[in-house]
Biopython code that builds the backbone (N, CA, C, O; Angstrom):
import numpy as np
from Bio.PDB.StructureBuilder import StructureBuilder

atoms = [
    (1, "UNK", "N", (12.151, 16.658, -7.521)),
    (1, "UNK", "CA", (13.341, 15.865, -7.280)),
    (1, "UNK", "C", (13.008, 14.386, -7.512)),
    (1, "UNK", "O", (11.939, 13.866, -7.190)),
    (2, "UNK", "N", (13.924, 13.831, -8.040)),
    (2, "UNK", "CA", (13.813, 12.324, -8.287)),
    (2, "UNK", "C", (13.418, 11.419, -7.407)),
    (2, "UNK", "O", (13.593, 12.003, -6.338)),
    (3, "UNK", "N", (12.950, 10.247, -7.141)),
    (3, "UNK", "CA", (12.872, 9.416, -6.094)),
    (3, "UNK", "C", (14.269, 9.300, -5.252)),
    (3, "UNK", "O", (14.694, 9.628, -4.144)),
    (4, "UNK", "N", (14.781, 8.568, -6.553)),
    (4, "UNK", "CA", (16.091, 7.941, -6.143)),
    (4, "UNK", "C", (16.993, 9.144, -5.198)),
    (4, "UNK", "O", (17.703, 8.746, -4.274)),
    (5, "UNK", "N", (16.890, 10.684, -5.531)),
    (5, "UNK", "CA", (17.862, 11.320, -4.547)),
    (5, "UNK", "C", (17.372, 12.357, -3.724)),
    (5, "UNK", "O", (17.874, 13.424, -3.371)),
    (6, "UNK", "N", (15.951, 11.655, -3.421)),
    (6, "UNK", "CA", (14.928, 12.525, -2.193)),
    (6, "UNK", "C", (15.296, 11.472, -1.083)),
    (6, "UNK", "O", (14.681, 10.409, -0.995)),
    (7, "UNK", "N", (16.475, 11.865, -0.118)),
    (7, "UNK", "CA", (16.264, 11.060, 1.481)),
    (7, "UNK", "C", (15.307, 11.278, 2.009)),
    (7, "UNK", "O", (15.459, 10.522, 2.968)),
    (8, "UNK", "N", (14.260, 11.795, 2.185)),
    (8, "UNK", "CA", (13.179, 12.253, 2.841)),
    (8, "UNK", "C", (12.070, 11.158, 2.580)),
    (8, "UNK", "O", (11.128, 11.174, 3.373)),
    (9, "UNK", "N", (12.050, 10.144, 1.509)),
    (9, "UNK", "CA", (11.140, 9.751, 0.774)),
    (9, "UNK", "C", (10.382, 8.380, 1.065)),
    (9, "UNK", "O", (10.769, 7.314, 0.587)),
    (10, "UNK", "N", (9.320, 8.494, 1.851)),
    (10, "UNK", "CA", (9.217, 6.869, 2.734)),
    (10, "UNK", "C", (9.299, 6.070, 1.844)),
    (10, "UNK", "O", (8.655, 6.343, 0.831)),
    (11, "UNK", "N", (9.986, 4.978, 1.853)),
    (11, "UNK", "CA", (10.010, 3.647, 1.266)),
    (11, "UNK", "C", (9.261, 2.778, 0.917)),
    (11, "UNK", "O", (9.303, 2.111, -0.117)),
    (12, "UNK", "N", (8.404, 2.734, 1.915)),
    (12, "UNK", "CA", (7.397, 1.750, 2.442)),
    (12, "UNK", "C", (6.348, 1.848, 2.394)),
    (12, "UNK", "O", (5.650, 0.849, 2.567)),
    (13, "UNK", "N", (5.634, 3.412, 2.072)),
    (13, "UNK", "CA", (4.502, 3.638, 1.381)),
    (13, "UNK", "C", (4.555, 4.022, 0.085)),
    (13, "UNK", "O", (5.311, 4.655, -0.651)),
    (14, "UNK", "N", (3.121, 3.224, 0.009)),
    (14, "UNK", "CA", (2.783, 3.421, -1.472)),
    (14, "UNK", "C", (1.104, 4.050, -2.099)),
    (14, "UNK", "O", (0.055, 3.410, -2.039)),
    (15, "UNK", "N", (1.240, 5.136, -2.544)),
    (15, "UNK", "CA", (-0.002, 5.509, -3.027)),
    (15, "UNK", "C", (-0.352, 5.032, -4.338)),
    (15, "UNK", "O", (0.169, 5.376, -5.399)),
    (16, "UNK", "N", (-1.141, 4.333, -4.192)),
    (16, "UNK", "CA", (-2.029, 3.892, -5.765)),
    (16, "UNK", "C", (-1.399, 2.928, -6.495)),
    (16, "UNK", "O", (-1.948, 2.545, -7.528)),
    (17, "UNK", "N", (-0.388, 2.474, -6.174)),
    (17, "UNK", "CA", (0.337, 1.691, -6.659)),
    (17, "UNK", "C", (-0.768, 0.111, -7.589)),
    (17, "UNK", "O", (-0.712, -0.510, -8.650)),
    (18, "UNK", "N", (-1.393, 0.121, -6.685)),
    (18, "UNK", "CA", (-2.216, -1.052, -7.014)),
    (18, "UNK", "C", (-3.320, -1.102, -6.897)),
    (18, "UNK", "O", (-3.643, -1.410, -5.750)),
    (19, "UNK", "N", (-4.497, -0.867, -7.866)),
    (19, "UNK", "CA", (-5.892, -0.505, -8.396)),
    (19, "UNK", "C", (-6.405, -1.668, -7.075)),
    (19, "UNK", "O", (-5.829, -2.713, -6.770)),
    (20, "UNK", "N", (-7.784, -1.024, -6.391)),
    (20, "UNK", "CA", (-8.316, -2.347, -5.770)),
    (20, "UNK", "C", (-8.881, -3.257, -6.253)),
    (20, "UNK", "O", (-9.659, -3.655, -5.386)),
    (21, "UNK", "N", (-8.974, -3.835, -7.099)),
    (21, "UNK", "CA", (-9.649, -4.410, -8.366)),
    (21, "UNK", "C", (-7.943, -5.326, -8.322)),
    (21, "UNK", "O", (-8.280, -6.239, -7.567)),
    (22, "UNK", "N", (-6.872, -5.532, -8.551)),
    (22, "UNK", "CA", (-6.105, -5.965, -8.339)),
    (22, "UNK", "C", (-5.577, -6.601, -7.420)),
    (22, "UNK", "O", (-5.132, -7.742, -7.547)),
    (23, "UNK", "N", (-5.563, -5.824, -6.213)),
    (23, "UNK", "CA", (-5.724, -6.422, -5.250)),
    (23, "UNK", "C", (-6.653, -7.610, -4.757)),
    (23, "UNK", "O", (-6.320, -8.662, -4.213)),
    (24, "UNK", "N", (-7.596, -7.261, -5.015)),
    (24, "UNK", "CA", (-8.936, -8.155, -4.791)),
    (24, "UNK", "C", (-8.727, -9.531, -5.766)),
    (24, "UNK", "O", (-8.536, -10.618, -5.221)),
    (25, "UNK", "N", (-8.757, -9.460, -6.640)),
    (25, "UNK", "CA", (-8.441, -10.511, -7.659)),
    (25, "UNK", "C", (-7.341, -11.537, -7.429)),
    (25, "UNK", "O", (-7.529, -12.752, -7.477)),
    (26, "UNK", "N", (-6.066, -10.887, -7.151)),
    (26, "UNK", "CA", (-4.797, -11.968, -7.105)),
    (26, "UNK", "C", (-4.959, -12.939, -5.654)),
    (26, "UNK", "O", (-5.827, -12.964, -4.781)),
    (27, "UNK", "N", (-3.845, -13.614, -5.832)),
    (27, "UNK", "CA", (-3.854, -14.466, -4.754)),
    (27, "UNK", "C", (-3.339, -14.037, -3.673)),
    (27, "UNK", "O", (-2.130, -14.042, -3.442)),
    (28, "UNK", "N", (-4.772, -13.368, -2.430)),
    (28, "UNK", "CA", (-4.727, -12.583, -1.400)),
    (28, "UNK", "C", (-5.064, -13.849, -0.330)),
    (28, "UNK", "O", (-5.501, -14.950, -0.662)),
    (29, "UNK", "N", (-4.696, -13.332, 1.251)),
    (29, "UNK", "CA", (-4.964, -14.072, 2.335)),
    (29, "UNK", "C", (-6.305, -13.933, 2.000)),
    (29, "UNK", "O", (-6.483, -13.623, 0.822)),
    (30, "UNK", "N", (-7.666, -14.118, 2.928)),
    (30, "UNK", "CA", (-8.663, -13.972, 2.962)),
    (30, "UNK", "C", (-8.922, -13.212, 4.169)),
    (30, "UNK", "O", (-10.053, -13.218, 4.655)),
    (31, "UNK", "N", (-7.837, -12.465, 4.771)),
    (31, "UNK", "CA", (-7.842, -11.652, 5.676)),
    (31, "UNK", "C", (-7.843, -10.685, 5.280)),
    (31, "UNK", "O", (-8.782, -9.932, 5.537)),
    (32, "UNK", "N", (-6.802, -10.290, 4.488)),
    (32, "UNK", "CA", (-6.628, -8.948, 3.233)),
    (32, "UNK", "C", (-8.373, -8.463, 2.818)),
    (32, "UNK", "O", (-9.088, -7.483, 3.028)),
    (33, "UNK", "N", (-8.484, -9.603, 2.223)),
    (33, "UNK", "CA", (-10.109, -9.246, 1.267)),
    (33, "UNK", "C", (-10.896, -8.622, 2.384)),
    (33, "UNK", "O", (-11.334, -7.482, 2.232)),
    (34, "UNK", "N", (-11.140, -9.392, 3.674)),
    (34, "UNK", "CA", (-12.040, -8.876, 4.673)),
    (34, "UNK", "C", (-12.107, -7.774, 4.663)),
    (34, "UNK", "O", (-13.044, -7.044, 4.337)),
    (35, "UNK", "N", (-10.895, -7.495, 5.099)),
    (35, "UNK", "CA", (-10.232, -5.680, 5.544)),
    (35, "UNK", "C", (-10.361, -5.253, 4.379)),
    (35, "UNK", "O", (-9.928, -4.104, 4.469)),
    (36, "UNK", "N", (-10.663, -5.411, 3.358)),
    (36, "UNK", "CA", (-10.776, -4.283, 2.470)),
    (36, "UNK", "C", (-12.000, -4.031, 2.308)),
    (36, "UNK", "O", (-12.489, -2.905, 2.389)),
    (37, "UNK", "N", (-12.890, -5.549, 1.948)),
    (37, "UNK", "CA", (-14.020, -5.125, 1.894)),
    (37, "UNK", "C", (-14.983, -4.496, 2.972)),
    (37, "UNK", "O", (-16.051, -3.985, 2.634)),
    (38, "UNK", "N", (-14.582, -4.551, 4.231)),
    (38, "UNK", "CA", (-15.121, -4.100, 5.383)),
    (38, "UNK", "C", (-14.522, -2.383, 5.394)),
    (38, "UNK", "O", (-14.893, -1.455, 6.113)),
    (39, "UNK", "N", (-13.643, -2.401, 4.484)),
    (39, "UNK", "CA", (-12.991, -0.401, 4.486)),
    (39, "UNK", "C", (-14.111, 0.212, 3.340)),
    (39, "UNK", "O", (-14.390, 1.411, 3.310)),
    (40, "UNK", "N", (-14.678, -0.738, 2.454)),
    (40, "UNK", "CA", (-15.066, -0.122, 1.065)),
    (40, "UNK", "C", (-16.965, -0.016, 1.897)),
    (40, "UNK", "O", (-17.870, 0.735, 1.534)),
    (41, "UNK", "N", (-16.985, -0.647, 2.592)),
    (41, "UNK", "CA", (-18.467, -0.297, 2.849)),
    (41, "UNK", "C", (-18.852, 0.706, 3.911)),
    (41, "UNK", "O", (-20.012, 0.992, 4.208)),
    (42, "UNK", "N", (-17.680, 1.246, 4.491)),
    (42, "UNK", "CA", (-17.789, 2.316, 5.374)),
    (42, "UNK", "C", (-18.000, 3.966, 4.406)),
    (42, "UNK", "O", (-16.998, 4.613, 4.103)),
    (43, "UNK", "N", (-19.373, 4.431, 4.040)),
    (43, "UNK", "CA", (-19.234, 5.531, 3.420)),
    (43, "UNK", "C", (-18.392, 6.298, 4.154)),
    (43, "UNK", "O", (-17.524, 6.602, 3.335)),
    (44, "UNK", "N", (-18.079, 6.850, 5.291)),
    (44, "UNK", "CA", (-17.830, 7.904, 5.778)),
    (44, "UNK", "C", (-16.086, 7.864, 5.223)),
    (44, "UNK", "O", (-15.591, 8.896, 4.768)),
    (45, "UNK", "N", (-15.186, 6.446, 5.334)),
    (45, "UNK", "CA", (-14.019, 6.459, 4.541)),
    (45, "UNK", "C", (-13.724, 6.987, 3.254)),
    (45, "UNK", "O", (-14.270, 6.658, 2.201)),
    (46, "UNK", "N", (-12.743, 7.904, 3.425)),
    (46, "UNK", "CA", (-12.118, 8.225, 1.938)),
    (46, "UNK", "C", (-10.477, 7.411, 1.345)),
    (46, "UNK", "O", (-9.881, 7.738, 0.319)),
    (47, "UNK", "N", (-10.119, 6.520, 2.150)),
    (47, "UNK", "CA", (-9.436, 5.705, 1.605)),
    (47, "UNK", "C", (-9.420, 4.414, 1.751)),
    (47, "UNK", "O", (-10.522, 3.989, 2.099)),
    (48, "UNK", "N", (-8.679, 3.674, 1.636)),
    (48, "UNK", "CA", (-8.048, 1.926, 1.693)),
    (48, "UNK", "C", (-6.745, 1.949, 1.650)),
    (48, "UNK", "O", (-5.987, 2.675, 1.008)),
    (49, "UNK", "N", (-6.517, 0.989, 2.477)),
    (49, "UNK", "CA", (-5.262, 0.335, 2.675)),
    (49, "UNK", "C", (-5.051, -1.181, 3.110)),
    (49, "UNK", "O", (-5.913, -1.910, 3.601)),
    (50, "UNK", "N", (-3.734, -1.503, 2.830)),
    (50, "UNK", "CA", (-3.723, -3.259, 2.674)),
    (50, "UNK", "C", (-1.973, -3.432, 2.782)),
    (50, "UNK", "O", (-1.338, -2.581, 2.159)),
    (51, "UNK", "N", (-1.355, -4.250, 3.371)),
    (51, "UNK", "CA", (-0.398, -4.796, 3.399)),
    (51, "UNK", "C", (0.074, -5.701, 3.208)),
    (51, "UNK", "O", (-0.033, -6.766, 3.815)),
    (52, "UNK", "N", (1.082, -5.268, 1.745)),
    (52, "UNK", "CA", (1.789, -6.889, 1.195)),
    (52, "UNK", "C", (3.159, -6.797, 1.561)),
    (52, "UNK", "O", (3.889, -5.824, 1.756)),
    (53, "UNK", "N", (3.428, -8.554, 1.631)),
    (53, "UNK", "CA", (4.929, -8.420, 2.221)),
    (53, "UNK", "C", (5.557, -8.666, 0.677)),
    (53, "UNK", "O", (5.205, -9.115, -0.414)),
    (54, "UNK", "N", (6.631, -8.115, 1.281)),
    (54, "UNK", "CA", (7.618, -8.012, -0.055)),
    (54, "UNK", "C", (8.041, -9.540, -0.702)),
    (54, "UNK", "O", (8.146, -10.404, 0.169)),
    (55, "UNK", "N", (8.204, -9.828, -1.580)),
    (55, "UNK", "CA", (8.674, -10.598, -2.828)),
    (55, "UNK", "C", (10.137, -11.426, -2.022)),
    (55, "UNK", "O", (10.716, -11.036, -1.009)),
    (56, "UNK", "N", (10.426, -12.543, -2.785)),
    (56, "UNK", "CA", (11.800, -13.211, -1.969)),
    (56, "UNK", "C", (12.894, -12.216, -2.575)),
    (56, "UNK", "O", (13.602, -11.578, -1.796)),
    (57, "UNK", "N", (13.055, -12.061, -4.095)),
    (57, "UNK", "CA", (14.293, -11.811, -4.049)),
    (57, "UNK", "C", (14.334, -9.696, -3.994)),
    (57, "UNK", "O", (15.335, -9.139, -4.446)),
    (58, "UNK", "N", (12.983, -8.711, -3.324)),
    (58, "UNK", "CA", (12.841, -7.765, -2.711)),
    (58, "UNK", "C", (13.499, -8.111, -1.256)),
    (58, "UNK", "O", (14.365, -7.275, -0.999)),
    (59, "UNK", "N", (13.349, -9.111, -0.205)),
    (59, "UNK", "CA", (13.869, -9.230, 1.042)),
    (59, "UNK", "C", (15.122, -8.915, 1.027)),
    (59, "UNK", "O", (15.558, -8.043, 1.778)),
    (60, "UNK", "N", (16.094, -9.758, -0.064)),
    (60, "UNK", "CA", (17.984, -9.394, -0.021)),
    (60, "UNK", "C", (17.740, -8.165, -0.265)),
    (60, "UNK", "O", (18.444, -8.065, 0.740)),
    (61, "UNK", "N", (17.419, -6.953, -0.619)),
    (61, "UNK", "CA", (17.759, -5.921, -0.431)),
    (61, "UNK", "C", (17.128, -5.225, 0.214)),
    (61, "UNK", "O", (16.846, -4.135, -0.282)),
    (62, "UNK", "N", (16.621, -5.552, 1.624)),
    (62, "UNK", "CA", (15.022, -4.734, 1.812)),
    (62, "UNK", "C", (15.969, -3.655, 3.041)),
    (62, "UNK", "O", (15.126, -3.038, 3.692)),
    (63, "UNK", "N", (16.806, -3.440, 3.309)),
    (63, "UNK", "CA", (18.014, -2.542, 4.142)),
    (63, "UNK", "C", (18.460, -1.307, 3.068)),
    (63, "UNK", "O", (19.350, -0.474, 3.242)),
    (64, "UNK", "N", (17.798, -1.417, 2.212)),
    (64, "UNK", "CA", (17.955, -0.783, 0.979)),
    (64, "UNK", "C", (17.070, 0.142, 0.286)),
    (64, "UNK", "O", (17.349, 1.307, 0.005)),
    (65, "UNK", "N", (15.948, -0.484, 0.024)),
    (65, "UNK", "CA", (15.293, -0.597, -0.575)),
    (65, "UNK", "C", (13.702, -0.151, 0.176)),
    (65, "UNK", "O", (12.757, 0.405, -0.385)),
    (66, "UNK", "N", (13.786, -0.534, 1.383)),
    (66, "UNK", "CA", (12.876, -0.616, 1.692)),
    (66, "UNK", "C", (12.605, -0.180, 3.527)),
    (66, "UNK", "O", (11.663, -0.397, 4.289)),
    (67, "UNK", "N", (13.629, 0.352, 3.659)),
    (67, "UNK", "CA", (14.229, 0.788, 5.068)),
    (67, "UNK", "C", (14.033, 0.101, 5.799)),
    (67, "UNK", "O", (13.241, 0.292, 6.721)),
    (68, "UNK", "N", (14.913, -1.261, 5.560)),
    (68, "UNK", "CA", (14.813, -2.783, 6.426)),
    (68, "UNK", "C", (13.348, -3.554, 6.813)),
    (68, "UNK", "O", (13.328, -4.593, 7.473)),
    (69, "UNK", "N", (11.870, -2.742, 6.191)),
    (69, "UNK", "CA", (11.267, -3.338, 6.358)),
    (69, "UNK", "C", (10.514, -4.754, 5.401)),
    (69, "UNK", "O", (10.725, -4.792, 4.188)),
    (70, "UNK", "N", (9.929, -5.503, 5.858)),
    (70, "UNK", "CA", (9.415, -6.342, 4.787)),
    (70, "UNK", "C", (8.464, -6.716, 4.364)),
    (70, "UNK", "O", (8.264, -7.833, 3.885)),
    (71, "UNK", "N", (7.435, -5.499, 4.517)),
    (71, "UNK", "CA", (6.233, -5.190, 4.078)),
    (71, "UNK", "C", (6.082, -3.880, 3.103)),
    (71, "UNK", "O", (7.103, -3.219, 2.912)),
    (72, "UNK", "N", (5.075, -3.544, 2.588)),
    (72, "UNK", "CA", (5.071, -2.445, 2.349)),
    (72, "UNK", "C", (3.299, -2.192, 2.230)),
    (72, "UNK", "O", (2.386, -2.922, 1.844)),
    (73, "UNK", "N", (3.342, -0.943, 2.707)),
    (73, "UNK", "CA", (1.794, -0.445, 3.021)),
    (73, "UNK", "C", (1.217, 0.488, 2.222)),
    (73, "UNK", "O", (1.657, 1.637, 2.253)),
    (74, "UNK", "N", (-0.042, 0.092, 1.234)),
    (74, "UNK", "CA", (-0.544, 0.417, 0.285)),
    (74, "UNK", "C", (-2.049, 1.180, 0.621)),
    (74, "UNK", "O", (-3.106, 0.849, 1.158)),
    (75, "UNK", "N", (-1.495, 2.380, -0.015)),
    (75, "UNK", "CA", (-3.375, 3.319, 0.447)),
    (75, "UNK", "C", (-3.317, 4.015, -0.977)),
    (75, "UNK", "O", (-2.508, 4.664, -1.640)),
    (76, "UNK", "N", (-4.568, 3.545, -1.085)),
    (76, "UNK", "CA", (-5.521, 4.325, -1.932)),
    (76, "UNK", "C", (-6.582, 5.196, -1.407)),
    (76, "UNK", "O", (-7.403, 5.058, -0.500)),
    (77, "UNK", "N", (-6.340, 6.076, -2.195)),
    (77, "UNK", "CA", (-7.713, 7.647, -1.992)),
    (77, "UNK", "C", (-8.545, 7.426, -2.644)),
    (77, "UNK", "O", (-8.326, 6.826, -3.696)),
    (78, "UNK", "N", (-9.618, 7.748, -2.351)),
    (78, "UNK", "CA", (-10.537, 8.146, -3.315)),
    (78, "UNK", "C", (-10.984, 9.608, -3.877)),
    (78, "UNK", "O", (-11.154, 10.513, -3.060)),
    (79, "UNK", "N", (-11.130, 9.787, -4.935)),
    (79, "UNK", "CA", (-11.261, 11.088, -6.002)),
    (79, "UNK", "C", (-11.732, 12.052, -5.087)),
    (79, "UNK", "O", (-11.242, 13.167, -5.269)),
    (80, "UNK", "N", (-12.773, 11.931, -3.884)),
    (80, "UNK", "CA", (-13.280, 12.947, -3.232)),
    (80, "UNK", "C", (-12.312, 13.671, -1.952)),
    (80, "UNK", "O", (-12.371, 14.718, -1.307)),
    (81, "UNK", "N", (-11.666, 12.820, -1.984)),
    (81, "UNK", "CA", (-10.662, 13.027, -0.353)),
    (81, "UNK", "C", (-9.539, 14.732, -0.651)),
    (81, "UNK", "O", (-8.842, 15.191, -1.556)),
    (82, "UNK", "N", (-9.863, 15.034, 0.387)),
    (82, "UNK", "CA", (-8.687, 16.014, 0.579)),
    (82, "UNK", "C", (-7.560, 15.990, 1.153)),
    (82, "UNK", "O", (-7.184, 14.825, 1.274)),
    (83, "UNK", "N", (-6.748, 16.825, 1.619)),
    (83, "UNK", "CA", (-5.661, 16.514, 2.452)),
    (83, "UNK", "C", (-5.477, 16.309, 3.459)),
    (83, "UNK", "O", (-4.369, 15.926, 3.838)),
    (84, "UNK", "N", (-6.752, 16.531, 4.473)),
    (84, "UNK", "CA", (-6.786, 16.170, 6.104)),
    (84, "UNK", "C", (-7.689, 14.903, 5.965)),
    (84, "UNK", "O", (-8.518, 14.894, 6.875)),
    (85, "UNK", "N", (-7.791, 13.968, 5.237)),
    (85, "UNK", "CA", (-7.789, 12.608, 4.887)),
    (85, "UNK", "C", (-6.479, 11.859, 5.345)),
    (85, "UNK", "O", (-6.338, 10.659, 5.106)),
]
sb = StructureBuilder()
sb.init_structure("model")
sb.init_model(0)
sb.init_chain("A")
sb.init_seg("    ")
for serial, (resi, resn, name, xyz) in enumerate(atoms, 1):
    if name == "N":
        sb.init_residue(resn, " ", resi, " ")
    sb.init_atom(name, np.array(xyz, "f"), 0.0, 1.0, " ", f" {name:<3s}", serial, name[0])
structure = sb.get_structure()
């Protein structure tokens, strides 16, 4: 089923959306970087995650778009992870 006509479909997460290599690079808090790099040196982790707030003109529709929130929360897996990850 399509995005657009799955109600079921969280909004607000996002898998893989954004390589960490991307993340890391753009213009991040230096809080972001911490937390990531402090997730990437934990072997026993099989993912990452990071939270960006949404864009100005994402906010006018974020009741929409984004189920009124104005963040959105980004996890990446890694290749080894299963589903009780």
């Amino acid at each position: 089923m399509p995005d657009f006509l799955n109600s079921q479909r969280c909004k607000y997460i996002r898998f893989g959306d954004f390589a960490l290599i991307d993340t890391l690079t753009r213009d991040c808090d230096d809080a972001t970087i911490q937390s990531l790099m402090l997730q990437l040196h934990k072997e026993s982790r099989k993912f990452t995650y990071h939270v960006r707030k949404l864009t100005s003109w994402r906010k006018y529709c974020k009741s929409i778009s984004n189920d009124g929130r104005d963040y959105i929360i980004h996890i990446n897996m890694h290749k080894d992870s299963s589903n009780h990850d």
